[in-house]
C-alpha positions in Angstrom: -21.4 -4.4 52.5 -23.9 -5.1 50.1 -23.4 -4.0 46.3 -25.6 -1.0 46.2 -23.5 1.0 48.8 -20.4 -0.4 47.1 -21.6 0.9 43.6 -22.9 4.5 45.2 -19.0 4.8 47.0 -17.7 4.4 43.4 -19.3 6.6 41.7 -19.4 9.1 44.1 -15.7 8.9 44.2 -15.5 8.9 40.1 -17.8 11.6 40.1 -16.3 14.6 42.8 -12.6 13.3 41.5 -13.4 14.1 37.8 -15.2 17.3 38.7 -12.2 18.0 40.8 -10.0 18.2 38.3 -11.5 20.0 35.7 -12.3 22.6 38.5 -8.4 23.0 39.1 -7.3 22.6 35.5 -9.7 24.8 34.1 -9.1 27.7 36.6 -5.4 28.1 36.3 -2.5 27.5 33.8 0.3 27.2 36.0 2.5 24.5 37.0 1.4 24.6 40.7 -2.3 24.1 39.2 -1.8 21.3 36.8 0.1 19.3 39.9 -2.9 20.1 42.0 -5.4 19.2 39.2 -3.8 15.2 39.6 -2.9 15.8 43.7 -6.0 16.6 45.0 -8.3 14.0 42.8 -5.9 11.3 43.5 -5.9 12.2 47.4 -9.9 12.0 47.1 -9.9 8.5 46.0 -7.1 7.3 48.2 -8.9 8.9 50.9 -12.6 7.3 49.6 -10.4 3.9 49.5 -9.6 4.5 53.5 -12.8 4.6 54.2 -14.1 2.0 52.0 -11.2 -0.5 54.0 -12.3 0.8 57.3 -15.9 -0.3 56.9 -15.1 -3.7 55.4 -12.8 -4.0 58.3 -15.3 -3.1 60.7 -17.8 -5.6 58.7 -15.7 -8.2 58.8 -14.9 -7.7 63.2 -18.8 -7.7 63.3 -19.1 -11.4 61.6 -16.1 -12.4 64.2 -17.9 -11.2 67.3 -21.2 -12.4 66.2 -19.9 -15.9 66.2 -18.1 -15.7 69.4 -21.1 -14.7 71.0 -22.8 -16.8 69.5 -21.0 -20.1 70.5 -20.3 -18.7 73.6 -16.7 -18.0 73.4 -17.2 -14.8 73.6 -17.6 -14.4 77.3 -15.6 -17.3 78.1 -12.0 -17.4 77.3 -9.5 -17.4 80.3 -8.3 -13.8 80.1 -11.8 -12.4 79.8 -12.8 -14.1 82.9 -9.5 -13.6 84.7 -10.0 -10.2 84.1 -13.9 -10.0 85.4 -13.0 -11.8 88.1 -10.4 -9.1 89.2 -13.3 -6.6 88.2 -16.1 -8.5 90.5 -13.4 -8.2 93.5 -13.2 -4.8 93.5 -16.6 -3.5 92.7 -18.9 -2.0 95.7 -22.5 -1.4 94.3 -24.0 2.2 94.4 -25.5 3.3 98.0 -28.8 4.2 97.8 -29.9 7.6 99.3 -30.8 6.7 103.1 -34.1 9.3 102.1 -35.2 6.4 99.9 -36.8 5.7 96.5 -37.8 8.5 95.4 -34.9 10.8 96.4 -32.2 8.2 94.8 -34.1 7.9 91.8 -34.1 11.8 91.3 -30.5 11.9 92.1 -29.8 9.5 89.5 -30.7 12.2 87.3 -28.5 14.7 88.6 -24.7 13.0 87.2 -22.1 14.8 85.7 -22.6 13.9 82.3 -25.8 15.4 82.1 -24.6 18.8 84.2 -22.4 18.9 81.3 -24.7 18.3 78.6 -26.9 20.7 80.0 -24.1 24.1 80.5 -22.7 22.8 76.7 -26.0 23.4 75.1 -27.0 26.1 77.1 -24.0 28.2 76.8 -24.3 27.2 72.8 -27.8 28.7 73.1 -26.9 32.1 75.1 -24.0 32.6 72.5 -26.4 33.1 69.9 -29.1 34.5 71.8 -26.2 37.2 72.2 -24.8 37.2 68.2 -28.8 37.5 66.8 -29.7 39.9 69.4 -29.0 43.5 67.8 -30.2 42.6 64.6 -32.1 39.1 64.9 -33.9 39.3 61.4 -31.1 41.0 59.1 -28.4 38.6 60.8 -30.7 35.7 61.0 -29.0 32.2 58.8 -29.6 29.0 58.5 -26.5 27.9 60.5 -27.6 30.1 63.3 -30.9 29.3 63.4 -29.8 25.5 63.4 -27.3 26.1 66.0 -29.9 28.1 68.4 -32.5 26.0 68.0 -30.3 22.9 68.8 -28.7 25.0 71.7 -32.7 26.3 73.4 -34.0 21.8 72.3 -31.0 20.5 73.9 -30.8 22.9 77.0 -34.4 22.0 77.7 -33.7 18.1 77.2 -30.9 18.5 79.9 -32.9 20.4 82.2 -35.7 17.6 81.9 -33.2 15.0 82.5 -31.8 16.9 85.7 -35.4 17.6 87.4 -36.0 13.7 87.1 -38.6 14.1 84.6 -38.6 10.3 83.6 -38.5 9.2 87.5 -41.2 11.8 88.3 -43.1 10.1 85.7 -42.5 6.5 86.7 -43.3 7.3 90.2 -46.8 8.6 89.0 -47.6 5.7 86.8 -46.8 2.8 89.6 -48.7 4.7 92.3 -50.4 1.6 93.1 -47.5 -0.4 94.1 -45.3 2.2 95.1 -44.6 0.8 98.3 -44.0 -2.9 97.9 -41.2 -1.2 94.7 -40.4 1.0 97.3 -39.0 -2.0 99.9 -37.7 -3.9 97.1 -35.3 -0.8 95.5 -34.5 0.3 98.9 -33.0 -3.4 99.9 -31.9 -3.8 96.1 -28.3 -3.7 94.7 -27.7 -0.9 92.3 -25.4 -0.5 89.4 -24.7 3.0 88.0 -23.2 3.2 84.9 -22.8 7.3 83.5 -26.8 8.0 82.7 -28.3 4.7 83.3 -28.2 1.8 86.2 -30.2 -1.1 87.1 -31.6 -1.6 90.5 -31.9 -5.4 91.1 -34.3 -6.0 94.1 -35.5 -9.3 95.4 -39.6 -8.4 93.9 -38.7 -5.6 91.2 -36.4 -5.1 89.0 -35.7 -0.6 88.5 -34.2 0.4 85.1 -33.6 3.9 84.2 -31.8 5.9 81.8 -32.1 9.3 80.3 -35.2 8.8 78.2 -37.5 6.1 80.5 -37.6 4.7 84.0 -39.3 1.4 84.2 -39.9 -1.4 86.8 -41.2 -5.1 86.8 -42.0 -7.8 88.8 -39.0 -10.7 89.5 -41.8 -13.2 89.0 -42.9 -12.3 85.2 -39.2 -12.4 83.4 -40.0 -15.1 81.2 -35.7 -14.2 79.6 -33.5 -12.4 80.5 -29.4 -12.0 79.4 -26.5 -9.7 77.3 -26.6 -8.4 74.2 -23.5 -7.4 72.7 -24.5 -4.1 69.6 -22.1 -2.8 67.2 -23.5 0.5 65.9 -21.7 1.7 62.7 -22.1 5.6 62.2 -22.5 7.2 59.0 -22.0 11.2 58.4 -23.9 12.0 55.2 -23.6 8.3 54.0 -19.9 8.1 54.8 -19.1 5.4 57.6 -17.3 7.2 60.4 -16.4 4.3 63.1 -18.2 1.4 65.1 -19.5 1.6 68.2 -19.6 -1.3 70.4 -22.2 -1.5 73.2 -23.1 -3.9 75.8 -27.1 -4.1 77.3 -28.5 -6.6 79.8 -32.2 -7.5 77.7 -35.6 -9.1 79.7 -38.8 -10.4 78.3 -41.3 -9.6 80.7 -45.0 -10.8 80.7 -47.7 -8.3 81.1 -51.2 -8.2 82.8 -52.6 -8.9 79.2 -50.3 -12.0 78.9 -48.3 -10.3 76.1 -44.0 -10.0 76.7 -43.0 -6.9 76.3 -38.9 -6.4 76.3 -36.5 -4.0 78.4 -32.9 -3.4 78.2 -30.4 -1.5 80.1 -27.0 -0.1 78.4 -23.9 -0.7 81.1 -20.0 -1.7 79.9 -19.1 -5.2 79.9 -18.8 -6.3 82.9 -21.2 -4.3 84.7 -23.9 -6.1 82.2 -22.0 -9.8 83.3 -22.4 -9.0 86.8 -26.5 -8.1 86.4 -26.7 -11.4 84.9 -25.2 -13.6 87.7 -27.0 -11.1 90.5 -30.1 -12.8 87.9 -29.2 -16.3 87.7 -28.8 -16.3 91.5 -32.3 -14.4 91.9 -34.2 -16.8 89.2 -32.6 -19.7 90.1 -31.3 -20.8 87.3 -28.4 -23.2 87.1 -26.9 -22.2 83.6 -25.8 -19.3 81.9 -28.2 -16.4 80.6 -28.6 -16.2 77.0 -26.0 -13.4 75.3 -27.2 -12.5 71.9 -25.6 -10.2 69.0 -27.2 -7.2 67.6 -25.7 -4.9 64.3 -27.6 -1.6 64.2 -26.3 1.7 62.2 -26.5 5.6 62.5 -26.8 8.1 60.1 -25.9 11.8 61.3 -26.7 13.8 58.8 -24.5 17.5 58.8 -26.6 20.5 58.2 -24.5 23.8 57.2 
């Protein structure tokens, strides 16, 4: 944590626990009111000290996992492996719709985390639709306004999602090659993982995921391997929790001789699967590259 946060978290702390208590001790005279003028300040700063603990704590994981993954112990200690092994046993790979291509991609779409992100939003959006409705001006707020607009943005996102938008458009743009994708996805392995997957075929390689679907040749990965990303989340500049993701990366060379790089989200042992079903299809005898990555969010709560 670097010592500009660490100064703001003081002061902020100094500051609403001071104002605190002359709030509560100028308002009232009682007894009640002068214990509550030292019990709610003091309950601010132990609660400001939580949450100051939790992030170094959270810093301080970060730093070990980075090294692990770094050395490459990360990935490799008996009980990890024992326990992918048991994983690699039992895993069956997604069946691809006997239509083909294009009707697997679509229905990669249609999962029920984004059926529910869809009715969620769009239920959120009829609710106020039905509370501004008699009076939409005179009972028009900020809140509600937020709250619609969110509900009518996100309804229209999840209906996008769910008509295959990003497929539809991927299909469009490698029109081309369609079919030699085609024969490669149909005879590929898939991985599903909630909203996004990998399909890994012999000539292409298929990644989708909510926002994008994307393909490349086998032929022009230059790198390919894991990435392990701790996300810390913020709520109006107050750390929440970290995240930890896991993301199977390639560098790919374009027709202009450039690399531009993909990734694919999937848990941890869907991503160390991808990267022996790529080691087997590259060739290569050692292990692919894992790499550590330490990104933040900041949500910011609007009333």
């Amino acid at each position: 944590m670097d010592k500009k946060r660490k100064c703001l978290i003081f002061i902020a702390t100094a500051v609403i626990s001071i104002a605190v208590f002359f709030a509560i001790s100028s308002v009232t005279d009682s007894t009640l009111g002068t214990v509550m003028s030292f019990v709610v300040p003091l309950a601010i700063i132990a609660a400001s000290i939580a949450i100051y603990r939790a992030e170094l704590r959270a810093l301080e994981k970060n730093r070990a996992i980075k090294k692990a993954v770094e050395n490459g112990t990360y990935f490799s200690s008996q009980a990890w492996r024992q326990a992918y092994l048991k994983f690699k046993t039992e895993y069956e790979f997604a069946k691809i719709d006997p239509r083909g291509m294009r009707a697997d991609m679509l229905g990669n779409y249609r999962n029920l985390p984004t059926y529910i992100y869809f009715f969620a939003f769009f239920t959120v959006a009829v609710v106020f639709v039905c509370i501004l409705m008699p009076h939409p001006i005179k009972r028009m707020t900020q809140f509600r306004f937020m709250m619609l607009a969110c509900g009518v943005l996100c309804a229209a996102d999840g209906l996008r999602r769910l008509l295959g938008i990003p497929a539809r458009r991927w299909m469009k743009r490698i029109k081309a090659e369609y079919s030699y994708v085609e024969s490669s996805y149909n005879s590929g392995k898939l991985i599903r993982s909630w909203t996004s997957g990998i399909n890994i075929g012999h000539d292409y390689i298929v990644i989708f995921d909510p926002s994008r679907a994307v393909s490349f040749r086998t032929e022009d990965i230059v790198d390919a391997g894991k990435q392990v990303v701790r996300e810390k989340q913020y709520t109006d500049g107050i750390y929440l929790q970290t995240d930890q993701k896991y993301k199977v990366f390639f560098n790919v060379r374009d027709a202009a001789g450039g690399i531009r790089s993909y990734d694919v989200e999937l848990d941890i042992f869907e991503s160390e699967l991808v990267c022996e079903e790529m080691r087997e299809l590259l060739g290569s005898r050692e292990e692919l590259p894992a790499r550590f990555e330490e990104t933040s969010r900041e949500d910011v709560i609007t009333p």
